[in-house]
C-alpha positions as CSV (number, residue, x, y, z in Angstrom):
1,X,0.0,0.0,0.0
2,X,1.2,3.9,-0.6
3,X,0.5,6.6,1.4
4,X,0.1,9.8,-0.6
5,X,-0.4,12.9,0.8
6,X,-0.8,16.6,-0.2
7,X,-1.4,19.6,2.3
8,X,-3.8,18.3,5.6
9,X,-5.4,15.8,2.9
10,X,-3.7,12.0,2.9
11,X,-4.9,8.5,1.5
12,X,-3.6,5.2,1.8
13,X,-4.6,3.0,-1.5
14,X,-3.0,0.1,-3.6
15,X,-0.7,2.3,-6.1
16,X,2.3,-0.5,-6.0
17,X,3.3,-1.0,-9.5
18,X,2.4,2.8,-10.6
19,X,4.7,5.6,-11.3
20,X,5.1,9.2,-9.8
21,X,3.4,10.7,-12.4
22,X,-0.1,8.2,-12.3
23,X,-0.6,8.9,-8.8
24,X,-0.2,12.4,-10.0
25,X,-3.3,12.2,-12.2
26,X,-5.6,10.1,-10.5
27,X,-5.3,12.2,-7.4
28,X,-4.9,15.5,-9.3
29,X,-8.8,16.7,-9.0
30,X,-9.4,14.9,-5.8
31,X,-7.0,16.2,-3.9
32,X,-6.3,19.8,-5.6
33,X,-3.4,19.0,-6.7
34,X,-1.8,21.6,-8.9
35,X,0.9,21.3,-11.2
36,X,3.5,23.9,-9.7
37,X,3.4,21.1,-6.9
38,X,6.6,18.9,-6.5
39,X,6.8,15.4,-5.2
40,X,8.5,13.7,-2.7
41,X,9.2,9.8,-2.5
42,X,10.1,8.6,0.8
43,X,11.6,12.3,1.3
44,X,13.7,13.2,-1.4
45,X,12.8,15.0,-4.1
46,X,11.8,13.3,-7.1
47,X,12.6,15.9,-10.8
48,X,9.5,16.8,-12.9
49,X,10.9,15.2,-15.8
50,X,11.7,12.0,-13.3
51,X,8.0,11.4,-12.6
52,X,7.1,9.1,-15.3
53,X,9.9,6.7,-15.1
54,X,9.6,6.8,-11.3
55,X,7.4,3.5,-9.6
56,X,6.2,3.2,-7.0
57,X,6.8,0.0,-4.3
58,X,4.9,-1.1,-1.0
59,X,5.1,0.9,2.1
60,X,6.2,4.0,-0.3
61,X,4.9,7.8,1.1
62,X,4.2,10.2,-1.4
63,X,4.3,13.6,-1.2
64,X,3.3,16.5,-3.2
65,X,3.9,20.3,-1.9
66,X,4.3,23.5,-3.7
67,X,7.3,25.4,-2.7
68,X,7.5,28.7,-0.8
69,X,8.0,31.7,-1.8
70,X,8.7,34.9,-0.3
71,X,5.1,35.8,-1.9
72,X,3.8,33.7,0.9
73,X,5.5,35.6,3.5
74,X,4.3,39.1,2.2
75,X,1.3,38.2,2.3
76,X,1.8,36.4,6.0
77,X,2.7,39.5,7.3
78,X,0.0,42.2,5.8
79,X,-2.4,39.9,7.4
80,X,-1.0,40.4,10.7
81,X,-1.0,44.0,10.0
82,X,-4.1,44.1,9.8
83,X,-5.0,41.9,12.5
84,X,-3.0,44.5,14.3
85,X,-4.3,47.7,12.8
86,X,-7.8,46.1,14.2
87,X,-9.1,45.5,10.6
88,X,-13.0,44.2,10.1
89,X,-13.0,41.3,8.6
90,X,-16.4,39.3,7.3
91,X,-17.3,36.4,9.3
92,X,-19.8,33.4,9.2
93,X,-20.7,29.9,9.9
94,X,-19.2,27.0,7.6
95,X,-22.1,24.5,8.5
96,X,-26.2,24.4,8.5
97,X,-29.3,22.3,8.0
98,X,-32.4,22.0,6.9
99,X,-35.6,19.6,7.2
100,X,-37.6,18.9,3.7
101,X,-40.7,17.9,3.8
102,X,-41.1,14.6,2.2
103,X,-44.3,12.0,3.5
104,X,-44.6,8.8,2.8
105,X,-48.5,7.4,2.5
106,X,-49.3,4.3,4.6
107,X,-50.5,2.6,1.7
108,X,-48.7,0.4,-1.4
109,X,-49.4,2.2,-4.6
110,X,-50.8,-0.3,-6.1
111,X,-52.6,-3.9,-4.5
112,X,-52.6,-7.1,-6.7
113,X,-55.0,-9.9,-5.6
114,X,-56.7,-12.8,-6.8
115,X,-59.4,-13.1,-9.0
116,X,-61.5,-15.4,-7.2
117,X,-64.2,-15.7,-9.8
118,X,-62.1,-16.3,-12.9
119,X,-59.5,-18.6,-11.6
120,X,-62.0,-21.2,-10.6
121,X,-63.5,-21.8,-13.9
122,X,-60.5,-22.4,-16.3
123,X,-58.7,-25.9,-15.8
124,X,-57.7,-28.1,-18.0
125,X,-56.8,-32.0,-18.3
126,X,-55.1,-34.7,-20.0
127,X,-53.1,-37.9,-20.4
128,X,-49.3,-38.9,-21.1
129,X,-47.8,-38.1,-24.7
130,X,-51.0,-35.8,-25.6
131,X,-51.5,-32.5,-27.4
132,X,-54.1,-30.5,-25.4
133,X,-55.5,-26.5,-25.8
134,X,-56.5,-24.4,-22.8
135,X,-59.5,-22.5,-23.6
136,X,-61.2,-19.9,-21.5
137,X,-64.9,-20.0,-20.7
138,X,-64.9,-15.9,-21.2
139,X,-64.7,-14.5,-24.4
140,X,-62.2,-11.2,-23.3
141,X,-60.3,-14.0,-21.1
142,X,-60.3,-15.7,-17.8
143,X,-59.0,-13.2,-15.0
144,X,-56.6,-14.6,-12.5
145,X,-55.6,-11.7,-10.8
146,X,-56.5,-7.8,-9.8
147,X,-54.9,-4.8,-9.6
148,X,-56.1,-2.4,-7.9
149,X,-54.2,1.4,-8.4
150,X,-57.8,3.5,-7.5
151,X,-57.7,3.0,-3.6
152,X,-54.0,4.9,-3.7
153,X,-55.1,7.4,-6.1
154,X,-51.9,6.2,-8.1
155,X,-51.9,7.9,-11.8
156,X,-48.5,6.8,-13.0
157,X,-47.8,3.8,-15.7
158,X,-47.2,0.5,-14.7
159,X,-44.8,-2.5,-15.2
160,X,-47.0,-5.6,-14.4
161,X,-44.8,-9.1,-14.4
162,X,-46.2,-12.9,-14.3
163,X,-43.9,-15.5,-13.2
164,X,-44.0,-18.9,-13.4
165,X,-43.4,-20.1,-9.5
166,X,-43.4,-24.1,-10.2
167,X,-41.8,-24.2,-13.6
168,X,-38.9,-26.5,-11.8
169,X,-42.0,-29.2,-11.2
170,X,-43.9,-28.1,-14.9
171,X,-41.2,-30.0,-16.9
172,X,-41.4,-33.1,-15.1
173,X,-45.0,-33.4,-17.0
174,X,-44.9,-31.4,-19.7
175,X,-42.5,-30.9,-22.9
176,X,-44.7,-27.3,-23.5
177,X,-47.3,-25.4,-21.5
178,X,-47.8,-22.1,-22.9
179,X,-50.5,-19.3,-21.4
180,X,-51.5,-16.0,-23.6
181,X,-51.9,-13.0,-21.2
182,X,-53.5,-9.5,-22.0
183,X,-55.0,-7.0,-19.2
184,X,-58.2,-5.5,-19.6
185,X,-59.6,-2.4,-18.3
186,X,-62.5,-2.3,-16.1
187,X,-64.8,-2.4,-19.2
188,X,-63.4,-5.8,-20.1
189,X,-62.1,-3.7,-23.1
190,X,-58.2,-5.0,-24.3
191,X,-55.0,-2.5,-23.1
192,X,-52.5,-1.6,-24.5
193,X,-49.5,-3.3,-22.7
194,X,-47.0,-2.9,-25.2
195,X,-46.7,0.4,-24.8
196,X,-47.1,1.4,-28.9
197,X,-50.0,3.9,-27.4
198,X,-52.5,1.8,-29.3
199,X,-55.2,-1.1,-27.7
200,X,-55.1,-4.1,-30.1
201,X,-56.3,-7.1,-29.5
202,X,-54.1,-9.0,-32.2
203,X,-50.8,-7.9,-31.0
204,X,-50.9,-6.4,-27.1
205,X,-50.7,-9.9,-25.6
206,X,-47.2,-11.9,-24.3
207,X,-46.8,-15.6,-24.0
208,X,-45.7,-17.3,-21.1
209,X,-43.9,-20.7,-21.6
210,X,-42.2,-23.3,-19.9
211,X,-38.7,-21.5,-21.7
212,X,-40.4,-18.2,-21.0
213,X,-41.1,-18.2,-17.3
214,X,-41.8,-15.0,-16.8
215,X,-42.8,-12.3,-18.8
216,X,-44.1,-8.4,-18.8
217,X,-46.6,-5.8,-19.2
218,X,-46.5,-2.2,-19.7
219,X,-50.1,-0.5,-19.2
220,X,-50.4,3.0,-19.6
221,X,-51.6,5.2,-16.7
222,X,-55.1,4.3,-15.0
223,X,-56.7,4.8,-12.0
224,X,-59.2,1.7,-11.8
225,X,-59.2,-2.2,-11.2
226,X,-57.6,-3.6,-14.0
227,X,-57.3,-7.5,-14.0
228,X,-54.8,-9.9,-15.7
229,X,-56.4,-12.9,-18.4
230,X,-55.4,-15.6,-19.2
231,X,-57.0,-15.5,-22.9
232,X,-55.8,-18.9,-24.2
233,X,-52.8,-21.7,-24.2
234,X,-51.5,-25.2,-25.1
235,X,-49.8,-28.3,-23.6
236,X,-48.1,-31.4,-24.9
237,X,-47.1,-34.0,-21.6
238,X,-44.1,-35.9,-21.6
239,X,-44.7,-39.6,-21.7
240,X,-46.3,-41.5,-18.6
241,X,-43.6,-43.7,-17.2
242,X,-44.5,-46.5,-16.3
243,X,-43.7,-45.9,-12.7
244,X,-46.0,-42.9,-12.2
245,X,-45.4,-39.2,-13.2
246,X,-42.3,-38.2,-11.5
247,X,-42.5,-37.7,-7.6
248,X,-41.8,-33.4,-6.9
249,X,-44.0,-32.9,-10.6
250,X,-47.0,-31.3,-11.0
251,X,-49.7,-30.8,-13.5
252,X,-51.4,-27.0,-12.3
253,X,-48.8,-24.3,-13.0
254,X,-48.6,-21.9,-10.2
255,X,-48.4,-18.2,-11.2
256,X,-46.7,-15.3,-9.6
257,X,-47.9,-11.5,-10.1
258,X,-45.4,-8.1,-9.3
259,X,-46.5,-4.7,-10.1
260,X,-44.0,-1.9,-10.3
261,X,-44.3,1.7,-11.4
262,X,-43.3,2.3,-14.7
């Protein structure tokens, strides 16, 4: 480690393997280093045009001073003068503070539930080595979860991500599962979640998938319940062994729901 020091301010970092004239630089603006100043290694004086062919070792103290002058002393000595001759001088304080007035509301911004009604009604089943669709009951979509942004009073945009949370148990049973998702407004009308500034059915959906476990939506500003659908989806199982479906596997995908502002 070096120790480099200039005036009252001093550092000790990891320059070993540096020159005179690095350490120069790198503590140049931190320090206030200016370039009239001359170095010092280990106390002796190292020549300007020295500095870049001089490295530094371990346990090195560096030094950087800018020479006296009898200018310093002149001035020295008409501040006594004055000090004497009972000069008024300007004074004040270096330091203060202040208190801002930030609150924080005892509320989340935003609350995400389940949709009790629409989860119950889309399932779907099947056997080993088979091709299956998932359809929803609802024509807009089955909703499987709420979010909620009017109790806050929230008017911001919003990054709304589902997750796969079983996906690890998923593959034991299936080669594919894939769910469509869109968001609806309160209106069952689509939203726009791609954030194009346009509501279209035919392209403001994302796909989760078993290779796509989690996924994103970007809804513009509201101030209602908006609920996530699932619209529709797919499956093809694995094989059935003929020991049983894998112990740890499961057949219901378990979905996670995170809402962040935007």
């Amino acid at each position: 480690m070096i120790e480099i020091k200039y005036g009252e301010q001093h550092e000790i970092t990891n320059l070993a393997g540096q020159t005179v004239s690095e350490a120069r630089e790198q503590f140049k603006a931190e320090f206030g280093i200016p370039d009239k100043a001359r170095a010092r290694l280990n106390g002796s004086k190292v020549r300007p045009g020295a500095e870049l062919d001089t490295v530094l070792n371990d346990d090195d103290k560096l030094t950087f001073a800018v020479p006296r002058g009898k200018g310093a002393y002149l001035i020295g000595a008409l501040l006594l003068a004055l000090a004497i001759t009972g000069g008024v001088f300007a004074s004040g304080f270096i330091n203060a503070s202040t208190s801002l007035s930030g609150t924080v509301a005892n509320s989340n911004f935003a609350d995400v539930s389940v949709n009790t009604t629409g989860i119950g009604s889309l399932s779907w089943s099947g056997w080993g080595f088979y091709k299956g669709s998932i359809t929803s009951p609802s024509a807009g979509g089955t909703p499987i979860f709420n979010i909620d942004t009017q109790t806050s009073g929230y008017t911001g945009d919003l990054a709304v991500t589902v997750s796969l949370g079983n996906a690890d148990e998923l593959v034991k049973r299936y080669r594919a599962l894939s769910l469509q998702l869109t968001m609806n407004n309160p209106d069952n009308s689509i939203m726009d979640i791609n954030a194009d500034g346009v509501a279209n059915a035919a392209t403001d959906w994302v796909m989760l998938t078993l290779d796509n476990g989690s996924v994103s939506m970007f809804p513009a500003a509201s101030t209602n319940i908006t609920t996530v659908r699932i619209k529709r989806g797919f499956y093809i199982t694995n094989v059935f062994p003929t020991a049983g479906w894998p112990s740890g596997s499961s057949g219901s995908p378990e979905l996670f729901c995170e809402v962040a502002q935007r």
